[in-house]
C-alpha positions in Angstrom: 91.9 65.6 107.6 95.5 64.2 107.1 94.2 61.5 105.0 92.0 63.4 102.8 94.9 65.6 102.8 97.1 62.6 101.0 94.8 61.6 98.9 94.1 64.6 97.1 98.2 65.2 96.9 98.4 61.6 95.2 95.6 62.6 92.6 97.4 65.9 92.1 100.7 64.1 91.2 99.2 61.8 88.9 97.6 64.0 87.1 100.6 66.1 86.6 103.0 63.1 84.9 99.7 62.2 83.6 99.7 66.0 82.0 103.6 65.3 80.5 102.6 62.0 79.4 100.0 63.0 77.1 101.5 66.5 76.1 105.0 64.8 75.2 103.4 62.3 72.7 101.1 64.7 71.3 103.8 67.5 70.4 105.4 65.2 68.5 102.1 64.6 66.3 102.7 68.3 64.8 105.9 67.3 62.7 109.5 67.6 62.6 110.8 70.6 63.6 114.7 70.4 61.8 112.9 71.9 58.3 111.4 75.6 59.8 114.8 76.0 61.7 117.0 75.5 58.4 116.9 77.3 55.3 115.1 76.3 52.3 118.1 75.4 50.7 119.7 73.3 53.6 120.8 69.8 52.4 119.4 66.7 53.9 123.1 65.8 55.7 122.4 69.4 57.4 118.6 68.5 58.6 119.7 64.9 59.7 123.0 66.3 61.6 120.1 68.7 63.9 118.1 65.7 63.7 121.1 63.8 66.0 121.8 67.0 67.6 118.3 67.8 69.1 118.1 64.3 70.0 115.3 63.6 67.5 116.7 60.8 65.8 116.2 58.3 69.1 113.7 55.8 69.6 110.1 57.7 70.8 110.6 55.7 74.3 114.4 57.0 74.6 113.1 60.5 73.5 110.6 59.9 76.5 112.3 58.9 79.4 115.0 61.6 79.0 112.0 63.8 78.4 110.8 62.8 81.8 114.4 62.5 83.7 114.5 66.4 82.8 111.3 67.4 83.5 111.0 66.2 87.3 113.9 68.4 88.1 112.3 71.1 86.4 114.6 71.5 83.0 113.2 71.5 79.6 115.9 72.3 78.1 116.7 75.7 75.7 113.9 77.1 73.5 114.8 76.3 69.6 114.5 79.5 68.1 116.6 81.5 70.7 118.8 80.9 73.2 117.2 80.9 76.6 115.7 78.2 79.1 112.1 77.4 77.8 111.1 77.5 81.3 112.1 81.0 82.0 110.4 81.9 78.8 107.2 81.1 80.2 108.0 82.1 83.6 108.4 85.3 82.3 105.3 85.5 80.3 103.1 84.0 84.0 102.7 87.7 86.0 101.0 89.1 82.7 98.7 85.8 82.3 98.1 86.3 86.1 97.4 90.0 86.0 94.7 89.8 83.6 93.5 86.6 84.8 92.9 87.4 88.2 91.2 90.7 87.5 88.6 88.8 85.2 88.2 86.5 87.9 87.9 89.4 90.6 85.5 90.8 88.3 83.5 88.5 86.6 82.4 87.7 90.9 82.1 91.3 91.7 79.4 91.3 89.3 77.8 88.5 89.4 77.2 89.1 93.2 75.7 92.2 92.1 73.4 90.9 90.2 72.6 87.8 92.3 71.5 90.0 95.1 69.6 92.8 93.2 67.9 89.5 92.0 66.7 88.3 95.7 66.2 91.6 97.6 63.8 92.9 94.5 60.4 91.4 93.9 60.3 92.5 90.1 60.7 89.4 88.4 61.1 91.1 85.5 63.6 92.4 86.5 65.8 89.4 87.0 64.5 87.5 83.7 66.2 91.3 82.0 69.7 90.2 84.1 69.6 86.7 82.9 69.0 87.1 79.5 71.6 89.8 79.2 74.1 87.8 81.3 73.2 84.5 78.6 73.4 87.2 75.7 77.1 87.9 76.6 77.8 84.5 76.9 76.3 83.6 73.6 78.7 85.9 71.9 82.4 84.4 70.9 85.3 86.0 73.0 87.4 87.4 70.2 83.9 89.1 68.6 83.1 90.2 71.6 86.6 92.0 72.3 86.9 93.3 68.7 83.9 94.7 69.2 85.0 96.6 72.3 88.2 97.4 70.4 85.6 99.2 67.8 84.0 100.9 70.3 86.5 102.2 73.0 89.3 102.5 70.9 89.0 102.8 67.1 85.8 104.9 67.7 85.6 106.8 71.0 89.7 106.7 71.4 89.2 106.0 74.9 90.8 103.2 75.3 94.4 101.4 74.1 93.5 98.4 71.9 96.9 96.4 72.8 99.4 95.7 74.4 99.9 95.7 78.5 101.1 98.7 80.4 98.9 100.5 82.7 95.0 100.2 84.2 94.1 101.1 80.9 95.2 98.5 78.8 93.7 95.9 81.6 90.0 97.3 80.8 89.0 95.9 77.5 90.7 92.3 78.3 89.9 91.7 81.7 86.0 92.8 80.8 86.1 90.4 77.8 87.0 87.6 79.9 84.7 88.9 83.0 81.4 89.4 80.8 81.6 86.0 79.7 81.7 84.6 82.8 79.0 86.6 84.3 76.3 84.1 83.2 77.8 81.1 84.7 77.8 82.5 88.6 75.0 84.3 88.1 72.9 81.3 87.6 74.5 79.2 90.3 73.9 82.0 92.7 70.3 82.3 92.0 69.8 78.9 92.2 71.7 78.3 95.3 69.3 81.5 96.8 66.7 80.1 95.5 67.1 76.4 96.9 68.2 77.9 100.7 64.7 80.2 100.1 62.9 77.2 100.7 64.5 76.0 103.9 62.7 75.7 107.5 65.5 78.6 109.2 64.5 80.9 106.4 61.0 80.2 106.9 61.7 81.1 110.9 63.9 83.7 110.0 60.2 85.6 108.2 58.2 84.6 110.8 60.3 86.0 113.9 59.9 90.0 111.4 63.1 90.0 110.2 63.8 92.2 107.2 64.8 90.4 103.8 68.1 92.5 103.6 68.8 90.3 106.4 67.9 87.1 105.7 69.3 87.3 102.7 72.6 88.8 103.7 73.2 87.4 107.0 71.5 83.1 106.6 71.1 82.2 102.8 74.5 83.8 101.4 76.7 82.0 103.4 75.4 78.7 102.7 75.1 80.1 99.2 78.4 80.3 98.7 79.4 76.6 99.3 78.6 75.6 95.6 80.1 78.5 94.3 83.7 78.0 95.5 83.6 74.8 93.6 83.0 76.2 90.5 84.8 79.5 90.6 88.0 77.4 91.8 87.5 74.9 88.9 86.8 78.2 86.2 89.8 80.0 87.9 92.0 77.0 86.6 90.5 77.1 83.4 90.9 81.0 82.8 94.7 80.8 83.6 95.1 78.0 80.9 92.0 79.5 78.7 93.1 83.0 77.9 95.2 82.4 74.6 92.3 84.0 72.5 91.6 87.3 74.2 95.7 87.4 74.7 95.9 87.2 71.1 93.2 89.6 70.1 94.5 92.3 72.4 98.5 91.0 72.0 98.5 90.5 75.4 102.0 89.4 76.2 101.0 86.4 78.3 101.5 82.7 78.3 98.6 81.5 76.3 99.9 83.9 73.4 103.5 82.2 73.6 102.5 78.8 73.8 100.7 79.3 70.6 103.4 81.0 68.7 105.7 78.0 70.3 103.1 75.8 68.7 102.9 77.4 65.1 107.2 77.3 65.3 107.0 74.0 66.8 109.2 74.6 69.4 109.0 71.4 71.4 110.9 73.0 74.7 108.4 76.1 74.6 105.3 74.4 74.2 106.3 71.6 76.7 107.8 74.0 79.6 104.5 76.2 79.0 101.4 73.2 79.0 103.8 71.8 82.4 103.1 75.4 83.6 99.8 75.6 82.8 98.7 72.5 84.4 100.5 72.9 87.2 98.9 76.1 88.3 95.4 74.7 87.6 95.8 71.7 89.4 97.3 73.8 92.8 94.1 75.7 92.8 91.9 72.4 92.3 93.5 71.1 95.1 93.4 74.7 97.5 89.8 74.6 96.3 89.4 70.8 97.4 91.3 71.8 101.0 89.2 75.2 101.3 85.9 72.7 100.4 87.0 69.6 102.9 87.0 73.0 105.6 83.7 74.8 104.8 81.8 71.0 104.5 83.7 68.2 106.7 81.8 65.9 105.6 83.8 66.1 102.2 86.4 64.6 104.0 84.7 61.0 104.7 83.4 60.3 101.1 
């Protein structure tokens, strides 16, 4: 277990200077920052002397390694539109990103566990073909349509609902089912077909012929060995929600980290954008590699491969 342990912690840290590498080089593709931080009618000795004072007039590969001196010790320097460490500007943005995050997460499961088992304890099939297609429907359906159409509805409509901003359980709704919803489709269909594939084992088989009820069966043998290809995937989407969210943050002005790494990006604020995609990556690759622990537990022989 150590080993596997090791190897997985090696992967983890390439990837992350991996991550700076490519992010680094490809900030600089958007332009040169100096002329939306002047005025319009700043002089070219003005835009060359924050050139040399941002640091931008080194070599790329100087530019680089003092880039990457910085960044191991966890410094990316001042944001250039205000005032304040890029790093806490995106620190300060993660509990919101986490908040709706995790309750998409928590309920984009919840429901597709719902559905999975309403699927296998009934007999209808017609019943399950009507949960599929509306779980494929949802998914079909863009996320920011799909949340200004619940912004229609709930808010502009019925007035239920706030349509932005974050403050209690009410402004969570319409995000957090945006980013649920479309999620639905993907579990639901690995569940089934994990239930489906353990319905056709000898013990399930046995389990019938000794009388016991399918509630039981299902419940008690064929969802915990169900659940092995599911914590997989749910780790891996988990990581991909937290970095994924920029477009229901936007359409709701969620005050998260997607929506300020895009703003960062539109300003160009190197600092910003870098501090925030370092952030991002970092939380994504932790739960790849809790998920590839938790895995190497539930199925030891992950560890020998």
């Amino acid at each position: 277990m150590l080993g596997f342990f090791a190897r997985r912690l090696v992967q983890a840290t390439l990837t992350i200077l991996g991550v700076l590498t490519v992010a680094f080089f490809l900030v600089r593709l958007s332009g040169d920052p100096t002329a939306l931080l002047l005025p319009e009618a700043a002089t070219a000795q003005e835009m060359e002397a924050l050139r040399t004072e941002l640091g931008l007039d080194r070599p790329i590969w100087v530019q680089y390694w003092v880039f990457m001196s910085k960044a191991l010790q966890g410094d990316f320097g001042n944001s250039l539109r205000i005032e304040a460490s890029a790093l806490g500007l995106v620190l300060e943005r993660v509990p919101a990103t986490l908040e709706l995050t995790l309750t998409a997460f928590g309920l984009g499961i919840a429901l597709a566990f719902a559905g999975a088992l309403t699927m296998r304890l009934s007999t209808n099939q017609r019943l399950r073909s009507v949960l599929l297609w509306i779980a494929f429907t949802r998914q079909a359906i863009p996320v920011f349509w799909f949340g200004l159409l619940l912004i229609i509805l709930f808010s502009v409509t019925l007035r239920w609902l706030p349509s932005v901003g974050r403050g209690g359980i009410e402004h969570l709704v319409l995000p957090a089912v945006t980013l649920a919803t479309f999620e639905i489709a993907l579990y639901l269909r690995l569940l089934d077909a994990a239930f489906g594939e353990q319905e056709r084992q000898d013990y399930v088989r046995t389990a019938y012929a000794k009388g016991q009820t399918r509630m039981k069966i299902v419940l008690r043998h064929m969802l915990p060995n169900a659940l092995l290809p599911l914590v997989t995937i749910a780790g891996v989407n988990l990581g991909i929600l937290l970095g994924g969210t920029v477009v229901t943050e936007t359409v709701f002005s969620w005050p998260g980290m997607g929506r300020l790494i895009v703003q960062a990006v539109s300003q160009r604020d190197y600092p910003v954008v870098m501090a925030g995609v370092v952030v991002a990556s970092f939380m994504f690759v932790a739960i790849n590699f809790t998920v590839d622990m938790l895995y190497g537990i539930l199925d030891p022989r992950i560890r020998y491969r």
